[in-house]
PDB file of N, CA, C and O in Angstrom:
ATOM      1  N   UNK A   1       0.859  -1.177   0.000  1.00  0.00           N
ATOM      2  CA  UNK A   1       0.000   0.000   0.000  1.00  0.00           C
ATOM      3  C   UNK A   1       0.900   1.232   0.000  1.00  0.00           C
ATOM      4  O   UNK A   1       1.726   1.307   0.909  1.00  0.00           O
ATOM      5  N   UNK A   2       0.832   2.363  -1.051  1.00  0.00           N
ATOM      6  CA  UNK A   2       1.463   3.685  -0.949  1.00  0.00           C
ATOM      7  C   UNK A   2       1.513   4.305   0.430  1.00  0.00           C
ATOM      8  O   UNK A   2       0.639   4.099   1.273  1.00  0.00           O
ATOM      9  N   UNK A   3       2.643   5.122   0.639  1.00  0.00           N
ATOM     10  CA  UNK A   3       2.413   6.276   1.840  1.00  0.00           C
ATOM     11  C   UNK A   3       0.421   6.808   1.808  1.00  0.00           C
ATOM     12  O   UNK A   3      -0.552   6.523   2.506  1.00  0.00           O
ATOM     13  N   UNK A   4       0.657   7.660   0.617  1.00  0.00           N
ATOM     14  CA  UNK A   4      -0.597   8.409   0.522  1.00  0.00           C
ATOM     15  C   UNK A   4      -1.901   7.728   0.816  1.00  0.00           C
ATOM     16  O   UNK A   4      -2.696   8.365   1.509  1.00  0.00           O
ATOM     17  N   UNK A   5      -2.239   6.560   0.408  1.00  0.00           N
ATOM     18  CA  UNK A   5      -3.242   5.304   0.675  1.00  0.00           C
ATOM     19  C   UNK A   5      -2.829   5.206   1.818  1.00  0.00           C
ATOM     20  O   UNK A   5      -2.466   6.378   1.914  1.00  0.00           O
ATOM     21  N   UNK A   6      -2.611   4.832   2.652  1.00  0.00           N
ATOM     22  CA  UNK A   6      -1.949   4.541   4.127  1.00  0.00           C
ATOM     23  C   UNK A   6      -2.459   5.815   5.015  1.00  0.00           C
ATOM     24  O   UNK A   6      -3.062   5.553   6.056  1.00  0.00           O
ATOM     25  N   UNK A   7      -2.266   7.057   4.689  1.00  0.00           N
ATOM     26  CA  UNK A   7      -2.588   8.125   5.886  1.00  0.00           C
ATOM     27  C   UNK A   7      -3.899   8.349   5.099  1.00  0.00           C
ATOM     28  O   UNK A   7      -4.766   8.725   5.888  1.00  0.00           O
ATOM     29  N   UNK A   8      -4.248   8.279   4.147  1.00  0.00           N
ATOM     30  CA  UNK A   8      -5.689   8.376   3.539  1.00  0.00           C
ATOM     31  C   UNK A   8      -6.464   7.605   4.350  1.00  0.00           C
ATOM     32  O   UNK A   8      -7.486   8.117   4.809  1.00  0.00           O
ATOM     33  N   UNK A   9      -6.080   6.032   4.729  1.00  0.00           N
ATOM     34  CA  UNK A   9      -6.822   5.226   5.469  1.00  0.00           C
ATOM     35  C   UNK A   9      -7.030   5.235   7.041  1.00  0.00           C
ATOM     36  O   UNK A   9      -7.892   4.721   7.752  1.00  0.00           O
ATOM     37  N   UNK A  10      -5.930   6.005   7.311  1.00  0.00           N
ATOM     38  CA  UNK A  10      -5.593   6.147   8.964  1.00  0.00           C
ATOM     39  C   UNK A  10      -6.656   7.911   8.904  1.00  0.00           C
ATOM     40  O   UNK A  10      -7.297   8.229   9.905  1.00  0.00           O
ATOM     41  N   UNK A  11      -6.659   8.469   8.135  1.00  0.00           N
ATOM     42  CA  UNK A  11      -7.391  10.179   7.932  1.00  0.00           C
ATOM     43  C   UNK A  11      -9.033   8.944   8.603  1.00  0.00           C
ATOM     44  O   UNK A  11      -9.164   8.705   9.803  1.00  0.00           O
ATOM     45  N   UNK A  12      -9.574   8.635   8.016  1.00  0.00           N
ATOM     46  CA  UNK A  12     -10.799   8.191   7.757  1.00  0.00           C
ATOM     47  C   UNK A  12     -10.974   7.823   8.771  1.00  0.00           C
ATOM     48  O   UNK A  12     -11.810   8.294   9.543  1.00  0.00           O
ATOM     49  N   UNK A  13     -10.042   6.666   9.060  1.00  0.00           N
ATOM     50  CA  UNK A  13     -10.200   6.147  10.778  1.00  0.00           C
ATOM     51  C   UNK A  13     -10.397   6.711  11.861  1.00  0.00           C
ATOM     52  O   UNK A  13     -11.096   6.176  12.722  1.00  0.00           O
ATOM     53  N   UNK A  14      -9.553   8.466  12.119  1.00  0.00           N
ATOM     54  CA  UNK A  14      -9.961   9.123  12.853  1.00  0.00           C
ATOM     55  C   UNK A  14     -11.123  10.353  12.460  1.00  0.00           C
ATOM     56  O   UNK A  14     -11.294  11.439  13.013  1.00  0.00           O
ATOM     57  N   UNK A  15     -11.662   9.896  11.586  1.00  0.00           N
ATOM     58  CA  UNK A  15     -12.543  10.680  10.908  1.00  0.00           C
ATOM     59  C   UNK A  15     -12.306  12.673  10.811  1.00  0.00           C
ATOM     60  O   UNK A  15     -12.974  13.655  11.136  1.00  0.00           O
ATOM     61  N   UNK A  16     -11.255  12.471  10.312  1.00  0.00           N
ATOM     62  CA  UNK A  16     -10.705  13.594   9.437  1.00  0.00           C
ATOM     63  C   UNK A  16     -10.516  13.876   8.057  1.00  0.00           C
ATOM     64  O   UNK A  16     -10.995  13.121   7.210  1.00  0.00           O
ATOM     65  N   UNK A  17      -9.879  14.866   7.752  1.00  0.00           N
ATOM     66  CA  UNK A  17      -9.494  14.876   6.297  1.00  0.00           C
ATOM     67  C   UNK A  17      -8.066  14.283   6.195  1.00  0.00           C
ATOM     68  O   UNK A  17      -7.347  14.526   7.164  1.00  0.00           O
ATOM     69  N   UNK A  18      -7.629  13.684   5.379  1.00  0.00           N
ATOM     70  CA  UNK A  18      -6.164  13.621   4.653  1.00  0.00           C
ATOM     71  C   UNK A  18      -5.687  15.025   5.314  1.00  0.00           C
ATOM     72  O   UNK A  18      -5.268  15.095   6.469  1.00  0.00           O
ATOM     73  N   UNK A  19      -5.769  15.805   4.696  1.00  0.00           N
ATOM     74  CA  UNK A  19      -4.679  17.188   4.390  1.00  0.00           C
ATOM     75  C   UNK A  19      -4.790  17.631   6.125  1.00  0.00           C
ATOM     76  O   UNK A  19      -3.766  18.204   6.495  1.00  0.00           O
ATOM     77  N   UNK A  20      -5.744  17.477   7.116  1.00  0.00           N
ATOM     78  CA  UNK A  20      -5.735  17.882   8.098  1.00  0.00           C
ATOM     79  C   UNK A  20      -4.566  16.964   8.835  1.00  0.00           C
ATOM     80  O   UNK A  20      -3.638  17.553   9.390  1.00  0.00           O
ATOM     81  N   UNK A  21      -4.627  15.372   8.833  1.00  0.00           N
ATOM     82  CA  UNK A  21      -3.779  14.618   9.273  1.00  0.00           C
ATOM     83  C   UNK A  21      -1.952  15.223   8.782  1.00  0.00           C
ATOM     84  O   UNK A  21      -0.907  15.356   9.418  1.00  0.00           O
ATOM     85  N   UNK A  22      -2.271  15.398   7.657  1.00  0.00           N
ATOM     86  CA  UNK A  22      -0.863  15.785   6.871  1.00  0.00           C
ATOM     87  C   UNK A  22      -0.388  17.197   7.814  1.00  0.00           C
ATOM     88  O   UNK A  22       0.781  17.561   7.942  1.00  0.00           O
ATOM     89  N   UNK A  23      -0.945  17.513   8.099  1.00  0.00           N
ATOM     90  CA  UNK A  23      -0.790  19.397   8.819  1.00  0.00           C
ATOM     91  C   UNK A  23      -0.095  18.706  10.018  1.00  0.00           C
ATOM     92  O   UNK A  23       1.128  18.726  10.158  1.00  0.00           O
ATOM     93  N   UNK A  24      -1.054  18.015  10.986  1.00  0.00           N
ATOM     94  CA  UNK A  24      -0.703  17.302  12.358  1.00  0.00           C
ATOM     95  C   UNK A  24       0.487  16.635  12.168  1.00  0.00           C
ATOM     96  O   UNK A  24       1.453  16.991  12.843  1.00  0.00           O
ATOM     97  N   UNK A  25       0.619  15.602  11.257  1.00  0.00           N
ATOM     98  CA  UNK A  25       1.892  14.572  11.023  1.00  0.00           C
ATOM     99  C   UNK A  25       3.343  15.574  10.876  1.00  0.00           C
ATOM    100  O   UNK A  25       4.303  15.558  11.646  1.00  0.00           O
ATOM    101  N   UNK A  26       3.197  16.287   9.851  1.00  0.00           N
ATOM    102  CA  UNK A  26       4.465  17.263   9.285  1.00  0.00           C
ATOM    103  C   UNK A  26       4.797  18.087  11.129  1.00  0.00           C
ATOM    104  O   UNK A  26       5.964  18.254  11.486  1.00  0.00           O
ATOM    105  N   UNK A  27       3.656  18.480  12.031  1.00  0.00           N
ATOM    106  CA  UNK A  27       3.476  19.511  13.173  1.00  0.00           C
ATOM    107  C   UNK A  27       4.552  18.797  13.766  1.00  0.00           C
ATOM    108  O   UNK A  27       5.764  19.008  13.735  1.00  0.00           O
ATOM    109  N   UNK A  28       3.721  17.708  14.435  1.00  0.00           N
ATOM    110  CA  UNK A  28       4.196  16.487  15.357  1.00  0.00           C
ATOM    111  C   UNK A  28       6.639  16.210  15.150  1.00  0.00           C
ATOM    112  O   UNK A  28       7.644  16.196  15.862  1.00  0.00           O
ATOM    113  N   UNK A  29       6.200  16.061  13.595  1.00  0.00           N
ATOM    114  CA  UNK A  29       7.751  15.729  13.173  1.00  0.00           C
ATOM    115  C   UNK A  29       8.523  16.778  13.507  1.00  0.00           C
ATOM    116  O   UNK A  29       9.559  16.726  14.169  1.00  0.00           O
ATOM    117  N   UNK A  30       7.710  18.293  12.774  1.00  0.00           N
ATOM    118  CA  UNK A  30       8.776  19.250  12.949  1.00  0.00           C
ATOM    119  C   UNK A  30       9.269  19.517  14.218  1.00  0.00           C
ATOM    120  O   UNK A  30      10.483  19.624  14.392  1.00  0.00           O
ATOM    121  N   UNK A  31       8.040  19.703  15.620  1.00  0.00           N
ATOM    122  CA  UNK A  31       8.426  19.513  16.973  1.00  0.00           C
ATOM    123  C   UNK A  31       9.369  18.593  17.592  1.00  0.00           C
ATOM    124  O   UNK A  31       9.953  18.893  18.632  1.00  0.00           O
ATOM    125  N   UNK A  32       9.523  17.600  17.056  1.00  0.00           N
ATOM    126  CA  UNK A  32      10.320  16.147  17.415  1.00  0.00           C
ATOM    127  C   UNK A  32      11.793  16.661  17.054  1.00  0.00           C
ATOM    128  O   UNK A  32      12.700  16.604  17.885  1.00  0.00           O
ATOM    129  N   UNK A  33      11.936  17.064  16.024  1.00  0.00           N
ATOM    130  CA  UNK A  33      12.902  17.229  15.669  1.00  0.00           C
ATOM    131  C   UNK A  33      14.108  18.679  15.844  1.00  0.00           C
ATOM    132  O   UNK A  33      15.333  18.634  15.733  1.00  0.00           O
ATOM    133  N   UNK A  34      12.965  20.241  16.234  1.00  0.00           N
ATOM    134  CA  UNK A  34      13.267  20.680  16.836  1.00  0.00           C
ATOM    135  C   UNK A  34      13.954  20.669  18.139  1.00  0.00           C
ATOM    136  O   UNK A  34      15.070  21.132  18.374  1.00  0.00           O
ATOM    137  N   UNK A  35      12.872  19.879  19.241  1.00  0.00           N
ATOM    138  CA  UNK A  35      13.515  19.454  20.313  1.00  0.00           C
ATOM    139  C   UNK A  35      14.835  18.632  20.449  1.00  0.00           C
ATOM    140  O   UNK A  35      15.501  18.556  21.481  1.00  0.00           O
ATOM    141  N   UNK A  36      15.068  18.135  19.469  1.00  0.00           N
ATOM    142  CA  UNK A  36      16.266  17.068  19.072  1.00  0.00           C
ATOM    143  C   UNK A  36      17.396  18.616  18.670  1.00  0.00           C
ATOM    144  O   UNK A  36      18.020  19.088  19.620  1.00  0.00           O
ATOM    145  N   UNK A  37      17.518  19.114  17.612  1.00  0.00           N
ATOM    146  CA  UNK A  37      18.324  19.907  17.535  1.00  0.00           C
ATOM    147  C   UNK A  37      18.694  21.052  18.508  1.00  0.00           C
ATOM    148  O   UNK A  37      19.736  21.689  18.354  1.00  0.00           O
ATOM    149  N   UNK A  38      17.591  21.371  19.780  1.00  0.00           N
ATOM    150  CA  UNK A  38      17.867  22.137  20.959  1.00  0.00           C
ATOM    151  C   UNK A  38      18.658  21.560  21.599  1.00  0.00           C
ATOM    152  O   UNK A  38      19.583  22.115  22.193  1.00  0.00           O
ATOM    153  N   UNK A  39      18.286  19.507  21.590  1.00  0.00           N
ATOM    154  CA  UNK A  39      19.102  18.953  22.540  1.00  0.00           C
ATOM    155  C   UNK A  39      20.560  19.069  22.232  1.00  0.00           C
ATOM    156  O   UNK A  39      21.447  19.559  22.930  1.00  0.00           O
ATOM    157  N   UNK A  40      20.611  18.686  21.400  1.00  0.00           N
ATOM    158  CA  UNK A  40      22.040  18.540  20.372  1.00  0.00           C
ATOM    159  C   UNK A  40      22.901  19.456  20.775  1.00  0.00           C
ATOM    160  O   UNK A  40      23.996  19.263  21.304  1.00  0.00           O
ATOM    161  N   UNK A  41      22.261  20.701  20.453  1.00  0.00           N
ATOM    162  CA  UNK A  41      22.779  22.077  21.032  1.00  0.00           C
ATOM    163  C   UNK A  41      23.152  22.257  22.036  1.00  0.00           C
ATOM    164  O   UNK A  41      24.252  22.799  21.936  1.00  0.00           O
ATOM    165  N   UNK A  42      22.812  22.087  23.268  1.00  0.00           N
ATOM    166  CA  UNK A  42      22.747  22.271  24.137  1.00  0.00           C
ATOM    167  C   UNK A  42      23.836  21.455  24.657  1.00  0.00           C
ATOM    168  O   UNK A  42      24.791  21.977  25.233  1.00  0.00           O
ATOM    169  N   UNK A  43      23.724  20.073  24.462  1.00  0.00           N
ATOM    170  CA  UNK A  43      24.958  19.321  24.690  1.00  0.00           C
ATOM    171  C   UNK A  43      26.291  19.597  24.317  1.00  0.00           C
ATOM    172  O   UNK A  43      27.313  19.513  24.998  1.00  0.00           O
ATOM    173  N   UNK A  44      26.128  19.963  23.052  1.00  0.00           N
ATOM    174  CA  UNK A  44      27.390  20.722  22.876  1.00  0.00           C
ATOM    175  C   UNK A  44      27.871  22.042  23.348  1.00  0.00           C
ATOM    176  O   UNK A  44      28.966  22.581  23.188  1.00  0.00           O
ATOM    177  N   UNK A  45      26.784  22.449  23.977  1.00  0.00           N
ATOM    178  CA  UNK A  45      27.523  23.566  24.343  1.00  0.00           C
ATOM    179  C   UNK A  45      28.090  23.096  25.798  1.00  0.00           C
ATOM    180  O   UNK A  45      29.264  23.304  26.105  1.00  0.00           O
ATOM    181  N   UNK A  46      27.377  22.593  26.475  1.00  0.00           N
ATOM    182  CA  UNK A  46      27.867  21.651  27.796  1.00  0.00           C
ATOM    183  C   UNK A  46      29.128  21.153  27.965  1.00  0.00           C
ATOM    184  O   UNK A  46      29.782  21.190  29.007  1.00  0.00           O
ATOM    185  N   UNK A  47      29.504  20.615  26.753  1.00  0.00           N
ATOM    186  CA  UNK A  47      30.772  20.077  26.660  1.00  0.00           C
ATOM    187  C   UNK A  47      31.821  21.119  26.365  1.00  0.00           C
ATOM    188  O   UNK A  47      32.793  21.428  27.054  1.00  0.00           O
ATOM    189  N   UNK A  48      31.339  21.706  24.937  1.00  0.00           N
ATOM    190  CA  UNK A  48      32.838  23.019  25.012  1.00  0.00           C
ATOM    191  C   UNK A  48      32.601  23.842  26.435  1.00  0.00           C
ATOM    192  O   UNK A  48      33.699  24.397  26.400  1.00  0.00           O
ATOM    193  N   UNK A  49      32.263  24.127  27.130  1.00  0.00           N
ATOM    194  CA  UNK A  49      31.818  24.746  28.595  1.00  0.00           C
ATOM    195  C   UNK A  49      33.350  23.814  29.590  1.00  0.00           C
ATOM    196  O   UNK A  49      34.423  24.273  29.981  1.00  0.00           O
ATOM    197  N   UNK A  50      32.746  22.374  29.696  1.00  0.00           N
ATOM    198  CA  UNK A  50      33.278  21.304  30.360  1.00  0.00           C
ATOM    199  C   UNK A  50      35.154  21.420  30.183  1.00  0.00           C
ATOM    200  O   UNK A  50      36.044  21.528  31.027  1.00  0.00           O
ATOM    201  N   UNK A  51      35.175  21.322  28.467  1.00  0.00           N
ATOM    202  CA  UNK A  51      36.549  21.475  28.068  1.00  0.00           C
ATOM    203  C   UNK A  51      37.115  22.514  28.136  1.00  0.00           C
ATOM    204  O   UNK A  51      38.341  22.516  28.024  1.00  0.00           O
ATOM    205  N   UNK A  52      36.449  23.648  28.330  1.00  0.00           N
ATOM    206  CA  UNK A  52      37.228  25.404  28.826  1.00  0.00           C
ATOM    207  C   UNK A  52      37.377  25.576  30.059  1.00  0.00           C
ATOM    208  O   UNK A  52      37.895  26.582  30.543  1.00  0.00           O
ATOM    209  N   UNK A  53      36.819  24.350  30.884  1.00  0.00           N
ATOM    210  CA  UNK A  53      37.273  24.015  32.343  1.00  0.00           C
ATOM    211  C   UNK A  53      38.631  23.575  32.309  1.00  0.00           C
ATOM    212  O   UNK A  53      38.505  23.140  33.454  1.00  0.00           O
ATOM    213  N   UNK A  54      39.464  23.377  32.115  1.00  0.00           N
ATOM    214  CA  UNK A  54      40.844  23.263  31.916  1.00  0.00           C
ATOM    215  C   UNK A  54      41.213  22.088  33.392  1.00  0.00           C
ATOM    216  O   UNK A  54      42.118  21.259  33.308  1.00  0.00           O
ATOM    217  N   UNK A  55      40.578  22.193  34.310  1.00  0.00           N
ATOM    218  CA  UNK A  55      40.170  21.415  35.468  1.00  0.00           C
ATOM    219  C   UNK A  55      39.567  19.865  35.427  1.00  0.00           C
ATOM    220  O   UNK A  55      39.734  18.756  35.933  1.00  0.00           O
ATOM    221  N   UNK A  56      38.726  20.602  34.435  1.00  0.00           N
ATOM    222  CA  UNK A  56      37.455  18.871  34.650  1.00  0.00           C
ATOM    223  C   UNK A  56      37.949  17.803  34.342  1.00  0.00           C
ATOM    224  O   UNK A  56      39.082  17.854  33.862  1.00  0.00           O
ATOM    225  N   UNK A  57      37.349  16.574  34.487  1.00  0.00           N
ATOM    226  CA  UNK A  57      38.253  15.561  33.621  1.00  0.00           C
ATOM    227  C   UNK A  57      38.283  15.160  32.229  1.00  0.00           C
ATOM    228  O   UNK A  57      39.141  14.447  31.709  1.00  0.00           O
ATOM    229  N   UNK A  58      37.265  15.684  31.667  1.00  0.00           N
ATOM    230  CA  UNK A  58      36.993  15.679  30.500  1.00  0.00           C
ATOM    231  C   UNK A  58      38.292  16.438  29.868  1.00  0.00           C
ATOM    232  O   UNK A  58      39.161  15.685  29.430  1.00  0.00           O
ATOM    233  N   UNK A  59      38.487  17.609  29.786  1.00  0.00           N
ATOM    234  CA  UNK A  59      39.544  18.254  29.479  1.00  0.00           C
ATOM    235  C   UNK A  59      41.015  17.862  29.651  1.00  0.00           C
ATOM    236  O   UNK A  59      41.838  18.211  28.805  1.00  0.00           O
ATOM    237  N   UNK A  60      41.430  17.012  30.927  1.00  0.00           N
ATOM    238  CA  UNK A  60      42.361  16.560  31.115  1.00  0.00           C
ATOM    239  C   UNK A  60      42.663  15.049  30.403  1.00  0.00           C
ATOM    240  O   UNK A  60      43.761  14.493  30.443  1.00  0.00           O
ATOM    241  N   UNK A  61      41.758  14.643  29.909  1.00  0.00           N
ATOM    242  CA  UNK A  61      41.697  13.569  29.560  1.00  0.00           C
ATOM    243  C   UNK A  61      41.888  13.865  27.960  1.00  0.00           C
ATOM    244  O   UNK A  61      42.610  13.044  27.394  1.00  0.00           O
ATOM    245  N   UNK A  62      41.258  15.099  26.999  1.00  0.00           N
ATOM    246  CA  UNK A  62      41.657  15.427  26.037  1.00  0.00           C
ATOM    247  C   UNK A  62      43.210  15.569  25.775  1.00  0.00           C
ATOM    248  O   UNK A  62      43.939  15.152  24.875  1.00  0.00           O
ATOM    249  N   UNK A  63      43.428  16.313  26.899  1.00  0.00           N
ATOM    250  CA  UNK A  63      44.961  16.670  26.819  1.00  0.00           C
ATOM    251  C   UNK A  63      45.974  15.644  27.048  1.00  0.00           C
ATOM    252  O   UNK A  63      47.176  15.824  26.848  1.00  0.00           O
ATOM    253  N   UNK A  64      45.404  14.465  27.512  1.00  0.00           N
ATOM    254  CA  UNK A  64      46.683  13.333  27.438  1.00  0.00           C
ATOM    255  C   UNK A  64      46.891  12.976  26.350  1.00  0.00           C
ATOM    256  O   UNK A  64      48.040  12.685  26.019  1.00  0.00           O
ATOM    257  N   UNK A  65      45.789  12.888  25.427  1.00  0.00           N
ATOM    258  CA  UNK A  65      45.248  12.132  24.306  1.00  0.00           C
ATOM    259  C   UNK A  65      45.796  12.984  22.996  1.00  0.00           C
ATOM    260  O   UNK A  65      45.713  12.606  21.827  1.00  0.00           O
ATOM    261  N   UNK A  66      46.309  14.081  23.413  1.00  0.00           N
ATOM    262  CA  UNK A  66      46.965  14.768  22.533  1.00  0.00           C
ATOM    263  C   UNK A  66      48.549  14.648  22.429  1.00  0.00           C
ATOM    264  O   UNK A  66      49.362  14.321  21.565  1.00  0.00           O
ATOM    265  N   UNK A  67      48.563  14.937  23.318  1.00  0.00           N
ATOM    266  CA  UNK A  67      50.413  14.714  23.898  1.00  0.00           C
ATOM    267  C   UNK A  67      50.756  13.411  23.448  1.00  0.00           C
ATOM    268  O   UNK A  67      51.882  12.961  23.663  1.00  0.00           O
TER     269      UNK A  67
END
């Protein structure tokens, strides 16, 4: 069965339109994935933070690994 046949059949089931499901589905993803690239972000910034600690072990542990 196609994508399009597939959310056509799942639209009906919750007794909607197609194009309304399509609005929700695309909503749902773009949020998912936002939150994913905040996380991402965020982690990295955590870490260059961690490694400008010159202290932490993270950082010290870079620096053996270089030498």
């Amino acid at each position: 069965m196609s994508l399009i046949k597939t959310l056509k059949l799942i639209a009906s089931v919750h007794g909607i339109g197609y194009q309304p499901l399509m609005r929700d589905v695309l909503g749902r993803f773009a949020r998912a994935e936002m939150s994913d690239l905040l996380r991402q972000l965020e982690d990295q910034k955590n870490f260059e933070a961690t490694l400008a600690d010159e202290d932490s072990p993270a950082a010290k542990q870079l620096k053996r690994k270089r030498a």
